[in-house]
N, CA, C and O atoms as a printed pandas DataFrame, in Angstrom:
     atom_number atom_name residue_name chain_id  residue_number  x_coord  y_coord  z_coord
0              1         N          UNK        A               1   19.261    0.498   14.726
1              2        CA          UNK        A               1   19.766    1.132   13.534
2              3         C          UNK        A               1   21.113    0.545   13.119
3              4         O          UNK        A               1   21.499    0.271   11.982
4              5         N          UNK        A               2   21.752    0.411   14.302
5              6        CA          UNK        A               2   23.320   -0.407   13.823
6              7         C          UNK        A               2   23.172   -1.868   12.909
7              8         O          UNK        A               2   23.804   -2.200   11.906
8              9         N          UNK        A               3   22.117   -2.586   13.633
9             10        CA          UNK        A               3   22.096   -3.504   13.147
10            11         C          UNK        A               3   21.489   -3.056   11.339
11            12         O          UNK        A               3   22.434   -3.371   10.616
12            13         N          UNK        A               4   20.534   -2.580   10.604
13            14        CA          UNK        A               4   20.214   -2.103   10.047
14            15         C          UNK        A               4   21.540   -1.650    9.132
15            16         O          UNK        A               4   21.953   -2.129    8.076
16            17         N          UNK        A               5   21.773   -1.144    9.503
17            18        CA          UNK        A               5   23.257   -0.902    8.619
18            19         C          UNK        A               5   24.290   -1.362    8.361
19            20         O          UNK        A               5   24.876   -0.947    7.362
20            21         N          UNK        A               6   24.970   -2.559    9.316
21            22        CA          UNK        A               6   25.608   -3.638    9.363
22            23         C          UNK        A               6   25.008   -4.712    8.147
23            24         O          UNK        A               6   25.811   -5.259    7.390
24            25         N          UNK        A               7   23.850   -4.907    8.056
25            26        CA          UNK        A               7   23.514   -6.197    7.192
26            27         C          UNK        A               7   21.847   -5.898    6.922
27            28         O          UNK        A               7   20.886   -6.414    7.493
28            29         N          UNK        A               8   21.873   -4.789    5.748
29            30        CA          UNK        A               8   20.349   -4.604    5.356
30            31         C          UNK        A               8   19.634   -5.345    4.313
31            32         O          UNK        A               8   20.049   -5.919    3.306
32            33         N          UNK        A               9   18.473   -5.196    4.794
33            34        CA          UNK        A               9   17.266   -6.355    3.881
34            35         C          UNK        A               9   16.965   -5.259    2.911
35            36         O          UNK        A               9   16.940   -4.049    3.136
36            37         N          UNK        A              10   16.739   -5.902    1.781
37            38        CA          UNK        A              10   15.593   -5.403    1.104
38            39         C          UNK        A              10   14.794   -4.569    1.235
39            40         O          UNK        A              10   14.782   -3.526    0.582
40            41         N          UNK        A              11   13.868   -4.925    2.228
41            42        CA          UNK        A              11   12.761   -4.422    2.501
42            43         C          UNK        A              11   12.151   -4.676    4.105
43            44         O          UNK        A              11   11.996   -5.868    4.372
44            45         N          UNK        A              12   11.714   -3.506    5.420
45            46        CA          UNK        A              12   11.432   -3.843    6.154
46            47         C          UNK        A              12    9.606   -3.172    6.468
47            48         O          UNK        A              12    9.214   -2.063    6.108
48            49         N          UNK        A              13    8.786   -4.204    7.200
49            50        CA          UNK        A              13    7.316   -3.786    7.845
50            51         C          UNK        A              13    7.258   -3.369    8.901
51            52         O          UNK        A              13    7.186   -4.209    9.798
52            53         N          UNK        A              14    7.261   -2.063    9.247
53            54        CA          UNK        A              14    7.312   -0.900   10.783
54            55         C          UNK        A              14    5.537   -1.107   11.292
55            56         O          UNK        A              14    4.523   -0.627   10.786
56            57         N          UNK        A              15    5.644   -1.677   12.037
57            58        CA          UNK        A              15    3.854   -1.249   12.214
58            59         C          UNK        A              15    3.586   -0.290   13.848
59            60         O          UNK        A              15    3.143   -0.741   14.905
60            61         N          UNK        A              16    3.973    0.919   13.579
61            62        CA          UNK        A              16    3.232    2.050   14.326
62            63         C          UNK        A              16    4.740    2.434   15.349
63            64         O          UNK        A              16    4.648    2.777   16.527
64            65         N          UNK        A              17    5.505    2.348   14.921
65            66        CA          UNK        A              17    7.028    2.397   15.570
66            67         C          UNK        A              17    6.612    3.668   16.055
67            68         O          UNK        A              17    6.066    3.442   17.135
68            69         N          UNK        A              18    6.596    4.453   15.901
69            70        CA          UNK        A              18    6.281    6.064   16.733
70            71         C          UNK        A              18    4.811    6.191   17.337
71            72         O          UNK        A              18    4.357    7.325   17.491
72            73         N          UNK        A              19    4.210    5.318   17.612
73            74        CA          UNK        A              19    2.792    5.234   18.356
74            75         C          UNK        A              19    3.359    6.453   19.887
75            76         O          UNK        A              19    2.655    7.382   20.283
76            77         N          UNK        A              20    4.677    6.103   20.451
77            78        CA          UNK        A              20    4.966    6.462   22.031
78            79         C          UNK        A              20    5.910    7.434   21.765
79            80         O          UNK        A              20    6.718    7.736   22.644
80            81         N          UNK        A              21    5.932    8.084   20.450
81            82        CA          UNK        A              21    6.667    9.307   20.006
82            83         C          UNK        A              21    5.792   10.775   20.277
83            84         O          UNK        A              21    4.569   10.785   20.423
84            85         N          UNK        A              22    6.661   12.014   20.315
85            86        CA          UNK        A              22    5.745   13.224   19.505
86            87         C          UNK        A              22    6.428   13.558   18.229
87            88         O          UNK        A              22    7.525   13.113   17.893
88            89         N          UNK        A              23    5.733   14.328   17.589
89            90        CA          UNK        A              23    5.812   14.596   15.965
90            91         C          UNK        A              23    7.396   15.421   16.287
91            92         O          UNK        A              23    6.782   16.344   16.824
92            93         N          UNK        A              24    8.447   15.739   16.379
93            94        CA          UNK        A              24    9.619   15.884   16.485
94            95         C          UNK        A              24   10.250   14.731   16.164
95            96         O          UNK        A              24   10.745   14.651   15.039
96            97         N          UNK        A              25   10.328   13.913   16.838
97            98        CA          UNK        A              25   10.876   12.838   16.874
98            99         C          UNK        A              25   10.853   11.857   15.651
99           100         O          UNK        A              25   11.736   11.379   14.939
100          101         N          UNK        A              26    8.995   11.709   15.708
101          102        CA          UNK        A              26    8.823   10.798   14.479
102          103         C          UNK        A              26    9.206   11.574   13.038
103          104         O          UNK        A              26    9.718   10.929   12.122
104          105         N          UNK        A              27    8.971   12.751   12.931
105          106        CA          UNK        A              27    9.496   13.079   11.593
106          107         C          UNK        A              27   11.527   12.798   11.582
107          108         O          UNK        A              27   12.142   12.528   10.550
108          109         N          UNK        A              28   12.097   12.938   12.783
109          110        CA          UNK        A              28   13.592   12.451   12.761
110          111         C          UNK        A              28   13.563   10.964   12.475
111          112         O          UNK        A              28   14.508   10.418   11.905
112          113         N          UNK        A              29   12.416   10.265   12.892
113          114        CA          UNK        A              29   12.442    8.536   12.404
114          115         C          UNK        A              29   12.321    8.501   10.746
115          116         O          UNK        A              29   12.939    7.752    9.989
116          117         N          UNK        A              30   11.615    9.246   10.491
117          118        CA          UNK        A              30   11.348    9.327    8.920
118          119         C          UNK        A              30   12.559    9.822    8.099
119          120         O          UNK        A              30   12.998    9.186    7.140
120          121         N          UNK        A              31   13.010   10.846    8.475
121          122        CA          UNK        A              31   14.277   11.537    7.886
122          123         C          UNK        A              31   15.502   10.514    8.113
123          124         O          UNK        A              31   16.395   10.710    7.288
124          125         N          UNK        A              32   15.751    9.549    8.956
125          126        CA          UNK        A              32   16.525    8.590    9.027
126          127         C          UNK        A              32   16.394    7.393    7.944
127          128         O          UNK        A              32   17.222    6.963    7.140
128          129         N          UNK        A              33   14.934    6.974    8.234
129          130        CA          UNK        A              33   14.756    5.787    6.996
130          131         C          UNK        A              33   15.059    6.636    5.837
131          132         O          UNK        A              33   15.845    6.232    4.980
132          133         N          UNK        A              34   14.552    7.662    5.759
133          134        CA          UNK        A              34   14.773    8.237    3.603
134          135         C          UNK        A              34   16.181    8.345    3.639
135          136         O          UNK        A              34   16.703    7.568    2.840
136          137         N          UNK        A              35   17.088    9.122    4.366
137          138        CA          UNK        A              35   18.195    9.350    4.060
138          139         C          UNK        A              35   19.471    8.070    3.868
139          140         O          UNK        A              35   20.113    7.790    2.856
140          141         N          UNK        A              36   19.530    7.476    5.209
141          142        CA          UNK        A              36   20.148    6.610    5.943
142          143         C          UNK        A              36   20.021    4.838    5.298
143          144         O          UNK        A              36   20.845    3.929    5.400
144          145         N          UNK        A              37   18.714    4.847    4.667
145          146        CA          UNK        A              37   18.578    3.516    4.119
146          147         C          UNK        A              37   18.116    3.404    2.796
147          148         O          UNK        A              37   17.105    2.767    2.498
148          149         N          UNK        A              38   18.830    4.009    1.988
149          150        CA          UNK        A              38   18.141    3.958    0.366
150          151         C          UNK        A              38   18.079    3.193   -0.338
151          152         O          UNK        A              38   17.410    3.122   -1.369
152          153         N          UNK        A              39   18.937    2.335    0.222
153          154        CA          UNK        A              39   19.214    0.904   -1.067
154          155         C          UNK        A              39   17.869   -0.505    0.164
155          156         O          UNK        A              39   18.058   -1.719    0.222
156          157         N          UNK        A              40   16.677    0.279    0.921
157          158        CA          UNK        A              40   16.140   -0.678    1.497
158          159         C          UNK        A              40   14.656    0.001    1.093
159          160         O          UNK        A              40   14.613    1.229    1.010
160          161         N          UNK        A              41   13.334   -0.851    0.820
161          162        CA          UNK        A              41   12.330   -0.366    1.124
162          163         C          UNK        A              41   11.571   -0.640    2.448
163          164         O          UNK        A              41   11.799   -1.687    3.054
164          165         N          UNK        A              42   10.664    0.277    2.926
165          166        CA          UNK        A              42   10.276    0.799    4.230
166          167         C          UNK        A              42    8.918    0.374    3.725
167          168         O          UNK        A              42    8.717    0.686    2.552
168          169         N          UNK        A              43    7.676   -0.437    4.500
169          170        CA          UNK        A              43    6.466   -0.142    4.704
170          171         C          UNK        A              43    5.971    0.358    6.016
171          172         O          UNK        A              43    6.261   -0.481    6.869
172          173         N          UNK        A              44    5.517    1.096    6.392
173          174        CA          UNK        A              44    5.179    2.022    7.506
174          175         C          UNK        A              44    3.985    2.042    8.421
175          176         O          UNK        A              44    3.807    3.233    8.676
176          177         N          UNK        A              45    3.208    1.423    8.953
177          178        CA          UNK        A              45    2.544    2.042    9.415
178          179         C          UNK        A              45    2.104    2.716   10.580
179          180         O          UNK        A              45    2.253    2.191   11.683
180          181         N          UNK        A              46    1.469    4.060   10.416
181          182        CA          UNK        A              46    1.784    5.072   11.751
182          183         C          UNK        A              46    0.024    6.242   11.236
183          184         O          UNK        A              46   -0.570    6.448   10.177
184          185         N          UNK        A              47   -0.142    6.627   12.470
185          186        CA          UNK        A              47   -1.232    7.504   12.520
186          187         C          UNK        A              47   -0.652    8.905   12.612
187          188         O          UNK        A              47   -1.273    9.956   12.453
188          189         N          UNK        A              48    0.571    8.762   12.880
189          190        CA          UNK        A              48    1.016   10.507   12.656
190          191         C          UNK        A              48    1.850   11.213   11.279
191          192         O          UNK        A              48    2.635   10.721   10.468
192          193         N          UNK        A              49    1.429   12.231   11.396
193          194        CA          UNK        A              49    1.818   12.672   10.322
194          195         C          UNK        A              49    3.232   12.786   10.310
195          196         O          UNK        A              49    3.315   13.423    9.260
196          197         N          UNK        A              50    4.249   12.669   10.633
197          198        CA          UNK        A              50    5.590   13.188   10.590
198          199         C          UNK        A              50    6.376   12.135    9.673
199          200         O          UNK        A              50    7.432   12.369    9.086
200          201         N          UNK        A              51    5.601   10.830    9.662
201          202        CA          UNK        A              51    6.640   10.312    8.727
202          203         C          UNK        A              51    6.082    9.864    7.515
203          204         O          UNK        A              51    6.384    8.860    6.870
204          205         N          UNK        A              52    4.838   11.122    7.166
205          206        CA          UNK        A              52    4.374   10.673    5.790
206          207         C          UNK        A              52    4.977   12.393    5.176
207          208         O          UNK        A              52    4.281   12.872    4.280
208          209         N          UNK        A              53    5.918   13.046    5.539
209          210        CA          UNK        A              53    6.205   13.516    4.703
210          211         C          UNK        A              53    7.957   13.437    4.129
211          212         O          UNK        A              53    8.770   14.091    3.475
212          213         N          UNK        A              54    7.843   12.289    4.813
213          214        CA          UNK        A              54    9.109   11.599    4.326
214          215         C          UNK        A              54    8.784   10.691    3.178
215          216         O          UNK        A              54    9.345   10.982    2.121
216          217         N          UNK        A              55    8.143    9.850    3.176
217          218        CA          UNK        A              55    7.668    8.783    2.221
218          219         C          UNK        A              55    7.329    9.489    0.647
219          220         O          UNK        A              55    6.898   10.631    0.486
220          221         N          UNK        A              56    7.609    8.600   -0.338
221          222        CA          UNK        A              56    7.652    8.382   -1.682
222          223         C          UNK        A              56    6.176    8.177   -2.316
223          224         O          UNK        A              56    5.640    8.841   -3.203
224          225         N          UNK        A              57    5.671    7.045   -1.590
225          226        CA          UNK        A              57    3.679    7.104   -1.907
226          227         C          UNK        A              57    2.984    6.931   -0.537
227          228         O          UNK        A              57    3.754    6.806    0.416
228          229         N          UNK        A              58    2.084    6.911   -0.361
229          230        CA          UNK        A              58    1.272    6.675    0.786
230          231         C          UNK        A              58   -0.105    5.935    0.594
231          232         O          UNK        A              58   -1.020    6.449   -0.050
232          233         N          UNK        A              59   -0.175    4.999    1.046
233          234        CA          UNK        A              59   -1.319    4.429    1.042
234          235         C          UNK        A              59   -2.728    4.511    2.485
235          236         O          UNK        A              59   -2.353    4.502    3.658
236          237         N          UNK        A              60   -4.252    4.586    2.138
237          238        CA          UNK        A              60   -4.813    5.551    3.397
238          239         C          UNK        A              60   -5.328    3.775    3.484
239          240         O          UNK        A              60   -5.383    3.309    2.346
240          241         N          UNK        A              61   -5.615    2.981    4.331
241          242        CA          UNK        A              61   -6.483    2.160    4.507
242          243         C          UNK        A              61   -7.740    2.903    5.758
243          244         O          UNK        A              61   -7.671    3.665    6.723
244          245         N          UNK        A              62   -8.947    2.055    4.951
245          246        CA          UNK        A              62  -10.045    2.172    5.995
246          247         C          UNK        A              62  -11.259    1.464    5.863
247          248         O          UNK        A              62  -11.684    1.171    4.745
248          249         N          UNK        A              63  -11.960    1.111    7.079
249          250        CA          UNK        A              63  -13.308    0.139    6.871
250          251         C          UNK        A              63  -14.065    1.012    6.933
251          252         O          UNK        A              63  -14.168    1.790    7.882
252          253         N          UNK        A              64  -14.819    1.016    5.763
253          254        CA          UNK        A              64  -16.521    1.262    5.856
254          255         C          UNK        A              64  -17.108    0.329    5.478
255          256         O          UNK        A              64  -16.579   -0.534    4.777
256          257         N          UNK        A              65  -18.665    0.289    5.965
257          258        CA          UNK        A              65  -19.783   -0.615    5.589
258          259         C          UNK        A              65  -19.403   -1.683    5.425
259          260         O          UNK        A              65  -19.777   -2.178    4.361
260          261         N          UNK        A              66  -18.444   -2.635    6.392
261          262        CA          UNK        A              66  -17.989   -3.870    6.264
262          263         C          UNK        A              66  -16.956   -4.265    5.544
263          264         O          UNK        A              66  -16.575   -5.436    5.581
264          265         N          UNK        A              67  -16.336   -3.284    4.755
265          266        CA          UNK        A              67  -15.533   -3.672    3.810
266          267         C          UNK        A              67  -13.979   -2.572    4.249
267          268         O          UNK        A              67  -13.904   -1.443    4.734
268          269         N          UNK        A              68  -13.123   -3.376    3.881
269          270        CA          UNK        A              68  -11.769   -2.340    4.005
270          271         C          UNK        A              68  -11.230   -1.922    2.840
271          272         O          UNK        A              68  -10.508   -2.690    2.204
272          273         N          UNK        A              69  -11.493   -0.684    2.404
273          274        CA          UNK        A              69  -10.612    0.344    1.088
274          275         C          UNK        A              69   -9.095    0.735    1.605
275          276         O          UNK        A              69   -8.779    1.296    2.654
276          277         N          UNK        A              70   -8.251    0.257    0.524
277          278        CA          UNK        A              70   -6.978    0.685    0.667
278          279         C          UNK        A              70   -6.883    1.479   -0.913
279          280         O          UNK        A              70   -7.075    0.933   -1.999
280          281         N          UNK        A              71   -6.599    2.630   -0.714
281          282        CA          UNK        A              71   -6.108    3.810   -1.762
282          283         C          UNK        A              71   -4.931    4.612   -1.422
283          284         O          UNK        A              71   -4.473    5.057   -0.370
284          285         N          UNK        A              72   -4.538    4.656   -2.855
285          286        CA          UNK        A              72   -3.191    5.549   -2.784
286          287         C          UNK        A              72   -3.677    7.308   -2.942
287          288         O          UNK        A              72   -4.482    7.987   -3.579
288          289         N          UNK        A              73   -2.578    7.482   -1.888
289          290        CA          UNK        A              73   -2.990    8.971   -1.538
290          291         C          UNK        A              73   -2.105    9.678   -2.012
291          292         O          UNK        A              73   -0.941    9.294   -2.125
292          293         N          UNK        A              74   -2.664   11.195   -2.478
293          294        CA          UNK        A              74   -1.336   12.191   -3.605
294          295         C          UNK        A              74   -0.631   12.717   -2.546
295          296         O          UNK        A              74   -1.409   12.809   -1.597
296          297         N          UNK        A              75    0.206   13.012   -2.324
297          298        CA          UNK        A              75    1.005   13.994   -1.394
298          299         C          UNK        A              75    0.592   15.270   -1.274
299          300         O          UNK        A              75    0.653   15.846   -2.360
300          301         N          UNK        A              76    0.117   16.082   -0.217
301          302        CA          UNK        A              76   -0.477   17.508   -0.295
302          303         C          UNK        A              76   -0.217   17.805    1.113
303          304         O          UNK        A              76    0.777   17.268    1.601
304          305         N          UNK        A              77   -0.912   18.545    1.835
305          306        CA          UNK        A              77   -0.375   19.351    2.604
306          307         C          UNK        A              77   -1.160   18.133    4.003
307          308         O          UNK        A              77   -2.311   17.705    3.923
308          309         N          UNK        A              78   -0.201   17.805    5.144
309          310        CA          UNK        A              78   -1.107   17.505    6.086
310          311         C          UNK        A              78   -2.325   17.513    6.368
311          312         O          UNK        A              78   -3.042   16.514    6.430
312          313         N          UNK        A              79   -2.691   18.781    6.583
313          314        CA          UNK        A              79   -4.367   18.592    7.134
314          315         C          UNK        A              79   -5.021   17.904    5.944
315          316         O          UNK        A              79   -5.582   16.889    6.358
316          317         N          UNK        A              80   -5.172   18.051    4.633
317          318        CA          UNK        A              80   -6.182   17.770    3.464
318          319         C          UNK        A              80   -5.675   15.909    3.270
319          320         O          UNK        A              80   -6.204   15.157    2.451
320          321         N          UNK        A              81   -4.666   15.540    4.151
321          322        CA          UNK        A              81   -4.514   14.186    3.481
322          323         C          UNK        A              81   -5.764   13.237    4.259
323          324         O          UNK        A              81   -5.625   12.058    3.934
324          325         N          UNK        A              82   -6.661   13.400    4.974
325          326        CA          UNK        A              82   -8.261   12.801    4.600
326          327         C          UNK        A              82   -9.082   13.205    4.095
327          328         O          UNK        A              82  -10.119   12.569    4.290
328          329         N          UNK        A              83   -9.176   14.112    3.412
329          330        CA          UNK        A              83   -9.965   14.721    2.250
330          331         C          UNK        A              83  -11.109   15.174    2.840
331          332         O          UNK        A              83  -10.975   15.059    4.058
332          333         N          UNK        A              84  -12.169   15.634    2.554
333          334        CA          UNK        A              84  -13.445   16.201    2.662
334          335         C          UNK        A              84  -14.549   15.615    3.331
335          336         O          UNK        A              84  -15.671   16.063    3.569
336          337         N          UNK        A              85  -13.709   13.903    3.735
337          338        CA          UNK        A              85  -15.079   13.231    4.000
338          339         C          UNK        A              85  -14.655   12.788    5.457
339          340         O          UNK        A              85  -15.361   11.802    5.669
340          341         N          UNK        A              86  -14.067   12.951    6.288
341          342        CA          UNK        A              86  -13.257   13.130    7.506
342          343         C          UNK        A              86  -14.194   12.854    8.252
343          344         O          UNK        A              86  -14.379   11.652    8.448
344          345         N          UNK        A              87  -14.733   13.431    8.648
345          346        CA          UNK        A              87  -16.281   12.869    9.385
346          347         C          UNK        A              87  -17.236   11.474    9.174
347          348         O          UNK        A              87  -18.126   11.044    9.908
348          349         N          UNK        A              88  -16.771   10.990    8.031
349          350        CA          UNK        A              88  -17.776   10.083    7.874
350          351         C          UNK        A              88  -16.925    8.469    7.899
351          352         O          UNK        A              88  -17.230    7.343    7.508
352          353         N          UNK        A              89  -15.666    9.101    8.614
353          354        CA          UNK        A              89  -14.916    8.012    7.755
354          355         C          UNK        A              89  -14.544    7.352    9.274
355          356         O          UNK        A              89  -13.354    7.217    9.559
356          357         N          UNK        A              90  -15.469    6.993   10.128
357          358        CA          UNK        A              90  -15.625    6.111   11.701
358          359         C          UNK        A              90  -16.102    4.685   11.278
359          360         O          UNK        A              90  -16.999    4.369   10.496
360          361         N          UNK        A              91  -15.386    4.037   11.898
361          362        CA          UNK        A              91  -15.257    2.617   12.116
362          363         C          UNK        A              91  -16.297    2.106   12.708
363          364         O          UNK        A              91  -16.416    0.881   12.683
364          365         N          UNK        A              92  -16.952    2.639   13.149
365          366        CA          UNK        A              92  -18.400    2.417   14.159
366          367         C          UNK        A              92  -17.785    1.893   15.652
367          368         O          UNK        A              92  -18.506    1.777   16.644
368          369         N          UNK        A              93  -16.589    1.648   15.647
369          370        CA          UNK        A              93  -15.808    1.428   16.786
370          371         C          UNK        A              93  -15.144    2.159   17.594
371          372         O          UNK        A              93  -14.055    1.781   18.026
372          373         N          UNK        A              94  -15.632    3.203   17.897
373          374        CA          UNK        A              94  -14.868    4.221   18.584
374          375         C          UNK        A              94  -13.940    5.374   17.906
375          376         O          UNK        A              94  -12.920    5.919   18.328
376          377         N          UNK        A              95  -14.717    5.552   16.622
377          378        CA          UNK        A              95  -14.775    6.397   15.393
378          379         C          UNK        A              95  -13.106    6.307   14.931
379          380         O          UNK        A              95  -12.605    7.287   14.379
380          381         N          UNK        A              96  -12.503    5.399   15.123
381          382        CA          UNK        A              96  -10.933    5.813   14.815
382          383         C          UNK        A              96  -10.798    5.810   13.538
383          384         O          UNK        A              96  -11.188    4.780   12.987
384          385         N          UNK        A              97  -10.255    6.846   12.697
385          386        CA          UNK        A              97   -9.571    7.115   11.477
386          387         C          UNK        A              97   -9.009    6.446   10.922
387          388         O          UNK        A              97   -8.148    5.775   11.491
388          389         N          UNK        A              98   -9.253    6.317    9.480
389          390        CA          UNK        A              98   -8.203    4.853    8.678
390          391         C          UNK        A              98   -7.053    5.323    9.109
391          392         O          UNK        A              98   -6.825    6.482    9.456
392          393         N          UNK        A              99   -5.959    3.983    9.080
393          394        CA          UNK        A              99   -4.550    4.014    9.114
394          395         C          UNK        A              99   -4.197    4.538    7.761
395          396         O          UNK        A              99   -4.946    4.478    6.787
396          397         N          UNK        A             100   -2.916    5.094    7.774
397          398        CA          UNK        A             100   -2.153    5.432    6.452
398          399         C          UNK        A             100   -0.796    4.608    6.159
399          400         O          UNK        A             100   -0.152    4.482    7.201
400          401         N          UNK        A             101   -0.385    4.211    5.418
401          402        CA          UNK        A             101    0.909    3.333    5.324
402          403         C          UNK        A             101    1.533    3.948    4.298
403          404         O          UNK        A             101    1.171    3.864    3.124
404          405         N          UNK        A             102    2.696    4.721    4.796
405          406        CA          UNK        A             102    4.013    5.617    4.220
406          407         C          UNK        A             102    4.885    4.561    3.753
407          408         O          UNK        A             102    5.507    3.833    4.526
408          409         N          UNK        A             103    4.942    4.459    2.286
409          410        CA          UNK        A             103    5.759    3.747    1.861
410          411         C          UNK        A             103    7.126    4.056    0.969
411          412         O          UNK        A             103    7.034    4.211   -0.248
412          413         N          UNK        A             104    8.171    4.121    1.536
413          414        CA          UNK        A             104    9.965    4.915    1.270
414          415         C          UNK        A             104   10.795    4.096    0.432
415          416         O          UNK        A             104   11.944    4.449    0.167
C-alpha cells in the first residue's frame, strides 16, 4: 500500500488478492482501494463478495457451451448478483461459478 501511494499508476489488475482472506477483511481491501486510491482505477478479480460492494460496475464472466460471456452486472443485493440461473451456470469442470470482476 505504501508503495501505492508513494508513486500511483493509473490503473492497477488484482487477480483474486483475497482468495486466502474471509469476507471481513476483503470488504476492508475494498474500502481501502475506493477510499484511499481515487485518482487510480482498480480491475478486480475475486469470487467473494466483499469487494463487489465497493466497486462502481461489475462485470460477471462465464463459460458456457464453449464459449465465454462477459456481462455487466447492475448492483443489487449479494445473493441475486447470479440471477435465477445459478444452477445452470457449471463449467462442466467441477461446476465452478463464473468469476466477477469489480471494477473501482
Amino acid at each position: 500500500m505504501a508503495l501505492l501511494q508513494f508513486k500511483p499508476a493509473p490503473m492497477y489488475i488484482l487477480d483474486e488478492i483475497d482468495a486466502a482472506l474471509d469476507l471481513s477483511h476483503t470488504q476492508h481491501i475494498g474500502q481501502l482501494l475506493r477510499t484511499r486510491f481515487k485518482g487510480s482505477q482498480f480491475i478486480v478479480v475475486s469470487l467473494k463478495e466483499g469487494l463487489f460492494t465497493n466497486a462502481n460496475v461489475l462485470f460477471r464472466a462465464r463459460f458456457r457451451d464453449g464459449t465465454s460471456i462477459v456481462e455487466r452486472t447492475a448492483q443489487r443485493s449479494s445473493s441475486s448478483l447470479y440471477g435465477g440461473d445459478r444452477n445452470n451456470e457449471e463449467d462442466g469442470q467441477g461446476g465452478r461459478r463464473g468469476r466477477r470482476t469489480a471494477v473501482a
